[in-house]
C-alpha positions in Angstrom: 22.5 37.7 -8.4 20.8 34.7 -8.3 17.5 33.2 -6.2 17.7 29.4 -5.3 14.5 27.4 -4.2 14.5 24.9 -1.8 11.5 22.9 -1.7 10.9 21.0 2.1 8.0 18.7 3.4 5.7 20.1 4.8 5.9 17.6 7.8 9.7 17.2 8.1 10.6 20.0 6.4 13.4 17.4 4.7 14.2 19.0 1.3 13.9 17.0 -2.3 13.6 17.7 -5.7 10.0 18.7 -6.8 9.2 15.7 -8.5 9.6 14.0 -5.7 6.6 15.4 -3.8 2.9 14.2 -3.4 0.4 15.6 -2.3 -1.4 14.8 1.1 -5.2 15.9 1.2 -6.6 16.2 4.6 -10.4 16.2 3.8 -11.5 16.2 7.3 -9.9 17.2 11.0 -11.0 18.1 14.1 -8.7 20.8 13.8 -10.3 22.7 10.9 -13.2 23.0 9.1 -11.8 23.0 5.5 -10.2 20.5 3.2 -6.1 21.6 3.9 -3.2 20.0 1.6 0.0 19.7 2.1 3.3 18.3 0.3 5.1 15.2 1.6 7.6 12.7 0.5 6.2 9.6 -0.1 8.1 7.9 2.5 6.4 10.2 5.3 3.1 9.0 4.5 4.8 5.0 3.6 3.4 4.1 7.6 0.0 5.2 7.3 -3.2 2.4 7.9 -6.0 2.1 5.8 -9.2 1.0 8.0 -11.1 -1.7 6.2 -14.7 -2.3 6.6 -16.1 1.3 7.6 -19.4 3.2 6.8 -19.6 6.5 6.3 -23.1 8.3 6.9 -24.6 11.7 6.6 -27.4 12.6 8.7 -29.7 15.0 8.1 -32.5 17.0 9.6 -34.4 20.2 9.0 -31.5 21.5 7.2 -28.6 20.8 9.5 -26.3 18.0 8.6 -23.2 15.6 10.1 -20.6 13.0 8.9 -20.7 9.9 11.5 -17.9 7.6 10.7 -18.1 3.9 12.3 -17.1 0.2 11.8 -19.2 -1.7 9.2 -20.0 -4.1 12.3 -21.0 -1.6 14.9 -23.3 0.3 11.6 -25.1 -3.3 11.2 -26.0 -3.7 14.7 -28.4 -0.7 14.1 -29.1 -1.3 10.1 -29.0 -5.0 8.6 -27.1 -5.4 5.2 -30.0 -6.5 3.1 -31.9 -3.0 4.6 -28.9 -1.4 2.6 -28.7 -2.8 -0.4 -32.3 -2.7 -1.4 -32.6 1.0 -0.4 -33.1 3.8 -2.7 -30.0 5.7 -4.3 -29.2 9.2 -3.5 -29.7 10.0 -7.4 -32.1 8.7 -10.1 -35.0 6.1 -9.9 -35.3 4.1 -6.9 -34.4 0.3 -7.2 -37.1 -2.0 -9.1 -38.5 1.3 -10.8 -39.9 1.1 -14.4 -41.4 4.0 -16.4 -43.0 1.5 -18.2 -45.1 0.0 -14.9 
């Protein structure tokens, strides 16, 4: 007796040889609330857009947070550029910062 293994997309279910596959990680859905993976052929995936020119953002408050997701342009309507660039980082010393002053 033998077993034989057929590997399939997960989206077309077409079947390939392993090495074939890659891996396609959905980090965030409105479907789920978990990072979810699955394994396509490279050509599924061949049609699929970057968007250029978005911010991400996380906003917080009194524990609570959410991911808002919006064009560069609209995100400078409400926060100018240069407001960015000199703010503080997320880790280590804030910009301009010397032990030494």
């Amino acid at each position: 007796m033998a077993r034989i293994v057929k590997l399939v997309s997960d989206i077309t279910g077409t079947e390939a040889p392993e090495s074939e596959f890659i891996s396609l990680i959905i980090r965030t859905h409105p479907s789920v609330d978990q990072p979810k993976m699955l394994d396509v052929l490279p050509a599924e995936v061949a049609d699929l857009k970057d968007v250029k020119d978005l911010v991400v953002v996380e906003i917080k408050n009194n524990g609570e947070s959410r991911e808002v997701v919006m064009s560069h342009a609209e995100f400078r309507k409400l926060v100018p550029d240069e407001v960015v660039v000199k703010a503080a980082g997320t880790r280590g010393r804030r910009v301009g910062f010397s032990p030494k002053n």
